[in-house]
PAGU-316369 format. One record per residue (C-alpha): x, z, y. Coordinates in steps of 0.5 Angstrom, whole numbers, plus 500, padded with zeros to 3 digits. Layout:
residues N
XZY
...
***
This chain:
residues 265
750208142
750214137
744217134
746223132
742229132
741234137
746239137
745248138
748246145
745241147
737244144
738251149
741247154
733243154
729250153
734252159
733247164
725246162
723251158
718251152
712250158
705247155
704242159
696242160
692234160
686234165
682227167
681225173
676219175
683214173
684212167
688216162
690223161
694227166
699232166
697238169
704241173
701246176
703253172
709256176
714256170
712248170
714248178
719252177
722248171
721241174
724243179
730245176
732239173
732235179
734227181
738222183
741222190
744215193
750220196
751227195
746233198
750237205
751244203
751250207
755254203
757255195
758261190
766263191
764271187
760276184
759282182
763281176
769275173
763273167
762264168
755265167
751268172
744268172
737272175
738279178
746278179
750280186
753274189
758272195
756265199
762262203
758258209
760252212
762252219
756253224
751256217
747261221
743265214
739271215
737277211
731275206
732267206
731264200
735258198
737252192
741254188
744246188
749243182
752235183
752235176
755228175
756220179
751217174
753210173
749204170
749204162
748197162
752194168
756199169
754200176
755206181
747209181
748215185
749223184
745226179
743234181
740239178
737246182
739253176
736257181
734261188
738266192
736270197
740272202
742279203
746279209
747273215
753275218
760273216
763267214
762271206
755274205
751277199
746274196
741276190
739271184
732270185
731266180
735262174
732257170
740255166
746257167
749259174
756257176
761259181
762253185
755252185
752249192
747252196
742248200
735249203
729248198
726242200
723239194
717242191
713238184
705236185
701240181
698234178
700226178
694221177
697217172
696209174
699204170
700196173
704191170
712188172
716194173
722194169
728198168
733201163
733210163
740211166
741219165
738225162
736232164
742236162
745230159
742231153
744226148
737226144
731226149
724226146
717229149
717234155
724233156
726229164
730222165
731219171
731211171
733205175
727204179
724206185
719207192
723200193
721197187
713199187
713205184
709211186
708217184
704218177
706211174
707211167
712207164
712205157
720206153
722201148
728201144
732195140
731196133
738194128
738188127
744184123
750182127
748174124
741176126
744178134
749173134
743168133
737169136
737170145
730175145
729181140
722185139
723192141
720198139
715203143
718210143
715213148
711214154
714218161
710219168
713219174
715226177
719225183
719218186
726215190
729210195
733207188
730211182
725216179
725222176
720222169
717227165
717224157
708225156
710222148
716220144
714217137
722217136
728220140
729216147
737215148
740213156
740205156
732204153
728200156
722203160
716197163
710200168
704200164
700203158
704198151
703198146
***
């Protein structure tokens, strides 16, 4: 895997899908310090970069035009929605913008995972009646597409997670907000581990990596040490995977780097 340093793109493609929002830290009565999530723009960025979906969300519709030809729409711009067949939209409905950014598959065993999603933005609707209508960008958190999906807005972020941090939970990190290539603190990854593994909301993973070793080195010995990289927190808990927020990185966290429930060292 490269280790190669963050390019212009893929910098603004993180400020774009999670902005450069502080994250707060309160303590509750858990042990450990938790992320406070509760500013809208928190909300609204966390929101953004969504999860992993075993199969593809349904859509009401997609973005088929706009008021004008340019391939980036954003806030404040008219488009047009072509609904689905039986799709009954009013005036001042408001709804996901929704993008199936990629099939993830399993960086280690090669294994089909799911549907990476992301949600730009929201639009409401200026007028139901058609098979096209009008709507209005509400909200652009990146780049808007023709092509996009529109769907019901369903998820919505806690405002605080109360951190806990058991042991035997394992995984491997198998994609990245955005795709970012270098992930490093208050940026989004999503894992191979889910509701259906013992994982809650507000667990925290601790994120290892191998460190190089000599070819001779590998060859020879069955087990290597890793090295902590970082620690991340569970924002949004699936059947097979979660969605995690990186709380540390000493280093950058690439996709394939191992993560275990609990506080490591």
């Amino acid at each position: 895997m490269g280790r190669k340093n963050k390019t212009l793109i893929s910098a603004l493609a993180v400020i774009g899908c999670l902005g450069l929002w502080a994250i707060g830290v309160k303590s509750p009565a858990q042990a450990g310090p938790a992320p406070d999530l509760s500013s809208p723009m928190a909300q609204d960025r966390i929101r953004a970069c969504g999860f992993i979906v075993p199969q593809k969300i349904p859509a009401l519709g997609s973005i088929v035009g706009s008021q004008d030809p340019s391939a980036n729409l954003s806030e404040g711009d008219l488009v047009y929605l072509k609904l689905e067949p039986g799709t009954r939209l009013k005036p001042g409905d408001k709804l996901a913008i929704t993008r199936i950014v990629k099939e993830v598959e399993h960086p280690l065993t090669g294994a089909k995972i799911g549907f990476q999603v992301s949600f730009p933005g929201r639009a409401v609707i200026l007028d139901g009646k058609g098979p096209i209508v009008p709507a209005k960008i509400e909200k652009s958190f990146f780049d808007i597409r023709h092509g996009d999906l529109i769907t019901p807005i369903s998820y919505s972020p806690p405002s605080e997670v109360a951190l806990r941090s058991p042991e035997g939970i394992k995984g491997v990190v198998v994609a990245a907000a955005e795709e970012q290539e270098n992930i490093s603190e208050r940026e989004v990854v999503y894992i191979d581990r889910g509701a259906r593994d013992g994982v809650i909301m507000g667990d925290l993973f601790t994120i290892y990596q191998l460190p190089y070793f000599t070819d001779e080195t590998r060859q020879k010995e069955a087990k290597l040490p890793q090295m902590k990289v970082g620690e991340a927190v569970v924002i949004h808990l699936g059947k097979e995977t979660s969605t995690l927020l990186v709380t540390h990185s000493s280093q950058s966290i690439y996709v394939g780097d191992t993560v275990v429930l609990g506080k490591g060292k």
